[in-house]
C-alpha positions in Angstrom: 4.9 -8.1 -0.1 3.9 -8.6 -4.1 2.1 -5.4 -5.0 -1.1 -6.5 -6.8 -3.9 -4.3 -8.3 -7.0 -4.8 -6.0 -8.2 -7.1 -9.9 -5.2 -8.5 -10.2 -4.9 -10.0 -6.3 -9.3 -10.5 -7.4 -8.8 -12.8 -10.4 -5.3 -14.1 -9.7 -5.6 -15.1 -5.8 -5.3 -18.9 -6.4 -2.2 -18.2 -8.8 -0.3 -15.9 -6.6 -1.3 -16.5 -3.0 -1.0 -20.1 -3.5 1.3 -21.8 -1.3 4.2 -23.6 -3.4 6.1 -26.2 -2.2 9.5 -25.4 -1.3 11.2 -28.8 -2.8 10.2 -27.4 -6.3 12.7 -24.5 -6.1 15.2 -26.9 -5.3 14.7 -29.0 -8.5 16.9 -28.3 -11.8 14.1 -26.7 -14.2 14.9 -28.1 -18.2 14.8 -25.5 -20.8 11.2 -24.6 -22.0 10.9 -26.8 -25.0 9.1 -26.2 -28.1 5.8 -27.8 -27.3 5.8 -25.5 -23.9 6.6 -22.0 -26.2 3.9 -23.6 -28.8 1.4 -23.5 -25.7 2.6 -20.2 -24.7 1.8 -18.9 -27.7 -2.0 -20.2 -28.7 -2.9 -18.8 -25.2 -1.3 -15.6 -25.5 -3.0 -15.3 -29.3 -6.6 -16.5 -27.6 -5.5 -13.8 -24.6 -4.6 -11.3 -27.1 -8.4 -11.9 -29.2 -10.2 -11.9 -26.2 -8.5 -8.1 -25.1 -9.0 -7.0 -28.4 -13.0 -8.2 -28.5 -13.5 -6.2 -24.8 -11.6 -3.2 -26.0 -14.1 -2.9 -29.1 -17.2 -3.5 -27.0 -15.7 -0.7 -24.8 -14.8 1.9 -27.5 -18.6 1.9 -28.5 -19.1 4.2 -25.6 -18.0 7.7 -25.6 -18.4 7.6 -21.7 -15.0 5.7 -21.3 -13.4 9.0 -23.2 -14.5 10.6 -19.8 -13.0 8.0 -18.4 -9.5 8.1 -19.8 -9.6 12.4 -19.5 -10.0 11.7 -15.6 -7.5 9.4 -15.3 -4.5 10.5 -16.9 -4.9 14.1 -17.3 -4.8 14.9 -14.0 -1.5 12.9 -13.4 -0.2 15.2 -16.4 0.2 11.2 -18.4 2.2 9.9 -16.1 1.9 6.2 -16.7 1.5 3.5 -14.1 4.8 2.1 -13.3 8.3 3.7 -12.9 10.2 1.7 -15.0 8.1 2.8 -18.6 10.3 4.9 -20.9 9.4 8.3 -21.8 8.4 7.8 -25.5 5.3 5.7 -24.1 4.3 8.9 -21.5 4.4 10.7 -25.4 2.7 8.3 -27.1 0.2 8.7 -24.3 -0.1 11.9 -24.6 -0.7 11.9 -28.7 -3.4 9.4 -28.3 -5.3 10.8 -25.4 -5.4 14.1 -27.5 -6.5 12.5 -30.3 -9.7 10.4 -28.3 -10.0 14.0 -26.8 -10.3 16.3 -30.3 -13.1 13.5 -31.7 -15.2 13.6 -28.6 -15.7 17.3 -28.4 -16.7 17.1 -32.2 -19.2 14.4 -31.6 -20.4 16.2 -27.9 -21.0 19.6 -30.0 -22.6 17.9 -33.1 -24.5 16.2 -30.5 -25.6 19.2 -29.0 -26.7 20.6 -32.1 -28.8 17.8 -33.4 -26.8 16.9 -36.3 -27.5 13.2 -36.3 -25.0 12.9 -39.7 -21.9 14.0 -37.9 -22.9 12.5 -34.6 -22.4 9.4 -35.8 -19.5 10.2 -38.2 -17.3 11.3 -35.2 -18.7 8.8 -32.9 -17.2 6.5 -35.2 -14.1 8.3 -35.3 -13.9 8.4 -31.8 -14.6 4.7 -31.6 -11.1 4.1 -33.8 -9.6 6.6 -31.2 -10.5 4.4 -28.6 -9.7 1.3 -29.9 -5.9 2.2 -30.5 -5.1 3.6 -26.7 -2.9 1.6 -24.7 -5.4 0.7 -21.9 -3.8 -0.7 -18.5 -5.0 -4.0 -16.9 -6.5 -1.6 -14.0 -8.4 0.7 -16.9 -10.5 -2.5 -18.5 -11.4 -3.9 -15.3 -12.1 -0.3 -13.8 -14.3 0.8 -17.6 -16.1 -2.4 -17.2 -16.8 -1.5 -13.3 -18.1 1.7 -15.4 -20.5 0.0 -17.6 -21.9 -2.4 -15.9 -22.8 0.4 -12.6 -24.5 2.2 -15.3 -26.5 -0.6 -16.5 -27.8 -0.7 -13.0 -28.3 2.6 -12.8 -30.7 2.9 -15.7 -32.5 -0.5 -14.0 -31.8 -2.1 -17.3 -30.2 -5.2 -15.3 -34.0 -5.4 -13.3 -35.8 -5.3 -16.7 -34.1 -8.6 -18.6 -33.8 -10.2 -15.3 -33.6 -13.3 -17.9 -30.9 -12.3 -19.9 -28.7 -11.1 -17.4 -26.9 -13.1 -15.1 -23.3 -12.1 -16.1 -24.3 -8.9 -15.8 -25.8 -9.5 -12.4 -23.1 -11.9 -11.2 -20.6 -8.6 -12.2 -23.2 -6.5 -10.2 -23.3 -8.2 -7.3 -19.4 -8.2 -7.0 -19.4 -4.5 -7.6 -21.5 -4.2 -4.3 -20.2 -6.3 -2.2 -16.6 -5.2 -2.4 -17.9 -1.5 -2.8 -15.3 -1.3 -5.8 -17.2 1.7 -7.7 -19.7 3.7 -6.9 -20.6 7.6 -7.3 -18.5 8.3 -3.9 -15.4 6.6 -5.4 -14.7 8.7 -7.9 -16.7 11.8 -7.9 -15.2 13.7 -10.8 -15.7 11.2 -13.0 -19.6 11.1 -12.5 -19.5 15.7 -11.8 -18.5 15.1 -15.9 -21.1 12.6 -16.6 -23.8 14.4 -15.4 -22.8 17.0 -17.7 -23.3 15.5 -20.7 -26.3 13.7 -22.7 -26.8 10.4 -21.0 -27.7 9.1 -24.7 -24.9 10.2 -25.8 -22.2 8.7 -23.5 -23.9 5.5 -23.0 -26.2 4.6 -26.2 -30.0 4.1 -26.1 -31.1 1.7 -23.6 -31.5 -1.7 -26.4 -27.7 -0.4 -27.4 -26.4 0.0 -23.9 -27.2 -3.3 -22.6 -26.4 -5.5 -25.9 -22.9 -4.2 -25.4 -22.8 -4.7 -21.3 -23.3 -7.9 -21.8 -20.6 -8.3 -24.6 -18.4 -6.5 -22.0 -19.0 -8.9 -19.6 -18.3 -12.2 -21.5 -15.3 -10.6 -23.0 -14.1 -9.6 -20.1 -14.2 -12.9 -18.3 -12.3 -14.9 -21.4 -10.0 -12.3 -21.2 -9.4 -12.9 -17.3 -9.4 -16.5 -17.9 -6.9 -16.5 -20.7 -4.3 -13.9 -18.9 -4.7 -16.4 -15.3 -3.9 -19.6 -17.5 -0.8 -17.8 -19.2 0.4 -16.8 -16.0 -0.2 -20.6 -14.6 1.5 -22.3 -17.3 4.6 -20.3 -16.6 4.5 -19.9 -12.7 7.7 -23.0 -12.8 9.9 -20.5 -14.5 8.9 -17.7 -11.5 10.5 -21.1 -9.2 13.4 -21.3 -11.4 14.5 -17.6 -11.4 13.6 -16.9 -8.2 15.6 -19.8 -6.7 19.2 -18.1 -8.2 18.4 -15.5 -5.8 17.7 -17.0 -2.4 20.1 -16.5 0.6 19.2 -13.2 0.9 16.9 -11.3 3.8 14.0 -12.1 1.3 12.1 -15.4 2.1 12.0 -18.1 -0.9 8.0 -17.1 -0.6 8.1 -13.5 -1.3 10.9 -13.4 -4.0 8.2 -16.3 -5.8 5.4 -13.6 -4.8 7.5 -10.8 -6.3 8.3 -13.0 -9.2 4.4 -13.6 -10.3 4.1 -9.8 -10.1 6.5 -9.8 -12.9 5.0 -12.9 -14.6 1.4 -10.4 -14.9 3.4 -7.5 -15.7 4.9 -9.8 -18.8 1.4 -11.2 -19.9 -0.2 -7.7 -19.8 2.8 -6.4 -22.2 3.4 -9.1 -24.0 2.4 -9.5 -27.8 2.8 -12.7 -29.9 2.8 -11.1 -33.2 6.6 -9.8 -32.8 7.8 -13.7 -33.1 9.7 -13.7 -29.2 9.2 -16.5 -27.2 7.1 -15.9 -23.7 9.5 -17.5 -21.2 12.4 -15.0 -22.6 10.4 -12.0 -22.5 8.7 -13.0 -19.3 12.0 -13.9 -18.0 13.2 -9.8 -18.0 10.2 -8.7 -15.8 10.7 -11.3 -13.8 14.1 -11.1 -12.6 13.2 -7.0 -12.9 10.4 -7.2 -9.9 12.7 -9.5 -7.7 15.8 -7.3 -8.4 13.8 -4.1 -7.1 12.1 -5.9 -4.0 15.7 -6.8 -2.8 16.3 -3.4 -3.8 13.7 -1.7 -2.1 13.8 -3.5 0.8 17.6 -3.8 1.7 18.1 0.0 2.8 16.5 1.4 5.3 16.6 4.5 2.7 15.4 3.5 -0.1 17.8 4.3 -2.8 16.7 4.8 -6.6 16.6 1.7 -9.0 18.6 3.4 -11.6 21.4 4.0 -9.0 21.3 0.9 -7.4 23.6 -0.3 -10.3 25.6 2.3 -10.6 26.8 1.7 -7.0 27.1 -2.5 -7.8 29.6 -0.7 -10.8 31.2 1.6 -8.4 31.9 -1.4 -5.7 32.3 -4.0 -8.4 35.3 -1.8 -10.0 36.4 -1.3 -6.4 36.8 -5.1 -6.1 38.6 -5.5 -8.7 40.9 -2.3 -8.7 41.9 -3.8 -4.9 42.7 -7.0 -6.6 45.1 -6.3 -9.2 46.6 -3.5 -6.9 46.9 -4.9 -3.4 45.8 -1.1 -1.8 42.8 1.1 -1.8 41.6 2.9 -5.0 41.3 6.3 -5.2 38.3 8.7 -6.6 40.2 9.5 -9.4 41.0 5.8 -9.9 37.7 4.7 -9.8 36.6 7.5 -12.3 39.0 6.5 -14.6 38.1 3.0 -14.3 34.2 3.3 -14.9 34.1 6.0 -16.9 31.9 7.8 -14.7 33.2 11.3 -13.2 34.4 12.3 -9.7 31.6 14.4 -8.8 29.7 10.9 -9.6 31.8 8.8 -7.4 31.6 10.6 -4.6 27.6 10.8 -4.9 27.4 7.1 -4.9 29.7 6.6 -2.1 27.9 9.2 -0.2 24.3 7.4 -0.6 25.5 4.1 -0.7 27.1 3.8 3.2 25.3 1.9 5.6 22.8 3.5 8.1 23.8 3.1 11.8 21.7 2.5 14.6 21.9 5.4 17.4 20.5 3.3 19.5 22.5 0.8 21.5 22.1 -2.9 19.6 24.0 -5.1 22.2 22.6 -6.8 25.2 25.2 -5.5 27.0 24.1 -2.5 29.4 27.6 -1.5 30.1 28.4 -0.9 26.4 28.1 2.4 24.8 26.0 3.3 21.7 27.1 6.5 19.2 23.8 8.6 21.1 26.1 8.6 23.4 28.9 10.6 22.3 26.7 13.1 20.3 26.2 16.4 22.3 22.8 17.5 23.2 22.0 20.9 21.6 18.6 20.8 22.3 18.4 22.2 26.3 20.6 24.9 26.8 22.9 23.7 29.9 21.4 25.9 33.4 24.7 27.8 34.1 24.7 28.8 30.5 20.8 30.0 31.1 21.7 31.6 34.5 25.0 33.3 32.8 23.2 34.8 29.9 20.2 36.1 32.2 22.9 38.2 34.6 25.4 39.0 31.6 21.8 40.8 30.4 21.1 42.6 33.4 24.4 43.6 34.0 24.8 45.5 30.4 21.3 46.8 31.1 22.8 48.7 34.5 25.9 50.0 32.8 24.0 51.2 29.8 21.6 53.0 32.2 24.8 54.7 33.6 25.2 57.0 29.9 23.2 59.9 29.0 20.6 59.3 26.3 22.9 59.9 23.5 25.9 57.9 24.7 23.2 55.1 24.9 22.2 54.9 21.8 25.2 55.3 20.4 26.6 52.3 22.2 23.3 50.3 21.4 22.9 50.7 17.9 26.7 50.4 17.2 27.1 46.7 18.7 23.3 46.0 18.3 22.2 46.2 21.9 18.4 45.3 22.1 18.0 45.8 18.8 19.3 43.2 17.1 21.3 44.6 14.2 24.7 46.8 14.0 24.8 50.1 12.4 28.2 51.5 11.4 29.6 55.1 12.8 28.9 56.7 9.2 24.7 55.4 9.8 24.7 56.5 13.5 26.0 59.5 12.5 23.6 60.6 9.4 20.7 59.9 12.5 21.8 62.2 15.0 23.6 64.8 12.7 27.1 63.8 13.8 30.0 63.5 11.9 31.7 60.5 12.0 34.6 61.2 14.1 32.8 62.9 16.5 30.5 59.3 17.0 34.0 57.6 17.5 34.8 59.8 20.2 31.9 59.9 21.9 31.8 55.8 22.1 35.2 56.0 23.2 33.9 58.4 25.8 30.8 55.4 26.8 33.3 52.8 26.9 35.4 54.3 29.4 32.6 55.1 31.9 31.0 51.2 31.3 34.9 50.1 31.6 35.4 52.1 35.2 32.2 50.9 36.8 31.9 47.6 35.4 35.2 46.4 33.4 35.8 44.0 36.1 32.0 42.5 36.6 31.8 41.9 32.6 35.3 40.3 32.7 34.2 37.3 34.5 32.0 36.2 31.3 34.8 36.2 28.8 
């Protein structure tokens, strides 16, 4: 039930699919002591060096600017997960402009065979690059991107030697299909629109760096899977306060380490917090929402799953002191929230029922059965309609033409809409008294010959 990234479930599988012991839950976890935050935080340092090494090696190619245009301006830079605030979808937004201003300069300059400001804005561009806030799914998916390209360019097959990261990486690639040309076919429409030289180097430059890439890459994954390892007891710990629910103690662990990634992808050392308290927050965040998500059959928005635990929790307690039922107003007063809000919670937060019978019980009766069907018109209401019809078709043929169509256009006869005197009598020249009289004239003559017929269907 964890939602992993295709890398993360790929360099994580023995961490999070790994069967834990149930007996651990049920042990009294000590506080993290100092030697445990001390550990926490040499490996998130040597985590946070290795990042910082890939993300250079990446930045020295313009092609992951085309990378990071396909990406997230076609999502308008949305970010990846719900719960990020808006000032990081801005800060985005600033960034990505920024990678996006130097790269034109250095494409046009490029274009022009000015070597001078080529490599002036490369470099600039390279800076750009280095300062966006990549996502654990955009290095693993930019150095997918490099290391295609090597192969591509056969530069893998000509240092056969030299390369067995690279072909290790290669041979992963191609196996799982994870990126090729048919995956993501904008991306490569762009590439083949620019100067190959340009986006990825010279040949000598291009695979120096791949192989950079690759190593840097693999500390990086290494360093991130033996945070996440030497903290997977606190995932135990929190996720044992919130068994007895319809979760199993599996999932909420399995929803707990997709917190415990979330945490080392965000987390950085330099700020002086300790890991286990930071961690801690995502932590009980992903198990919260997975109850959450999963405990409505309508899924019900995070952000107003507490304000119905505030609504209910004031209820509780209003009841309490007051020994009766608390009204709207009550319960506005109480929460600070208004009426209009009360009653939108209230409304969303009711239980869905069944139509469907749940008892064993044949005899019993389910609530499909006391709805009326609206569907099927009954057949006597069918068969009643079809002679009412033929029967005002027969008296109708019993005016002249002008009685007729008085008659018809008045109370919408085969026509569907009604047309006052005043209207009927602008069309045949008539004023609107003498319309009045002449109806009460058609009336008469329908009301002799078939009053007592078209009485039976009142």
């Amino acid at each position: 039930m964890a939602y992993l990234t295709e890398h993360a479930s790929r360099q994580n599988s023995a961490l999070v699919n790994k069967k834990i012991p149930l007996n651990l839950a049920n042990q009294h976890l000590p506080k993290v002591s100092e030697g445990v935050e001390n550990s926490n935080f040499d490996i998130a340092r040597k985590l946070n060096n290795q990042k910082l090494h890939l993300i250079n090696a990446l930045a020295q190619f313009p092609v992951c600017a085309l990378w990071l245009f396909n990406q997230y301006e076609k999502n308008n830079f949305s970010v990846e997960a719900e719960d990020e605030q808006e000032s990081l979808a801005s800060d985005l937004a600033t960034s990505l402009g920024e990678i996006k201003k130097y790269f034109v300069l250095a494409n046009q300059y490029n274009n022009e065979n000015s070597q001078g400001r080529v490599d002036y804005y490369k470099h600039q561009l390279s800076l750009a690059l280095q300062s966006f806030p990549y996502t654990f799914n955009d290095l693993n998916k930019l150095t997918d991107l490099i290391v295609y390209s090597c192969d591509l360019r056969g530069l893998c097959q000509a240092n056969p030697k030299h390369s067995d990261a690279l072909m290790r990486h290669l041979s992963c690639l191609k196996q799982k299909n994870r990126f090729n040309k048919t995956n993501y076919p904008e991306l490569f429409s762009a590439i083949a629109l620019h100067d190959t030289a340009f986006l990825f180097l010279s040949s000598s430059e291009m695979y120096e760096h791949a192989l950079a890439i690759t190593v840097a890459e693999k500390l990086w994954q290494q360093a991130r899977q033996e945070l996440a390892a030497a903290n997977s007891r606190l995932v135990l710990f929190i996720a044992n306060q919130y068994k007895s629910g319809f979760l199993d103690f599996d999932d909420l662990v399995q929803e707990g380490q997709t917190g415990l990634l979330k945490a080392v992808d965000k987390f950085d050392y330099q700020l002086g917090f300790q890991f286990s308290t930071y961690a801690g927050y995502w932590i009980r965040q992903a198990i919260s929402r997975a109850l959450s998500r999963g405990e409505r059959l309508v899924r019900v928005p995070c952000g107003q799953v507490a304000n119905i635990n505030k609504v209910y929790r004031a209820k509780n307690e209003l009841s309490a002191l007051t020994g009766i039922e608390p009204s709207v107003k009550e319960l506005a007063d109480y929460t600070k929230l208004s009426e209009a809000e009360i009653f939108s919670i209230l409304t969303f937060a009711q239980t869905a029922l069944s139509l469907e019978n749940q008892d064993d019980d044949e005899d019993s009766f389910a609530p499909i059965d006391y709805l009326e069907q609206h569907i099927f018109a009954h057949a006597l209401q069918t068969i009643a309609d079809k002679e009412l019809t033929e029967l005002l078709s027969k008296a109708i043929d019993t005016l002249n033409p002008r009685e007729a169509k008085i008659i018809c256009e008045h109370f919408g006869v085969e026509t569907g809409t009604e047309m006052t005197l005043q209207e009927i009598g602008s069309e045949l020249n008539l004023t609107r008294e003498r319309v009045r009289q002449i109806q009460v004239i058609a009336l008469n003559k329908i009301k002799t010959s078939f009053g007592q017929q078209l009485m039976y269907f009142l």
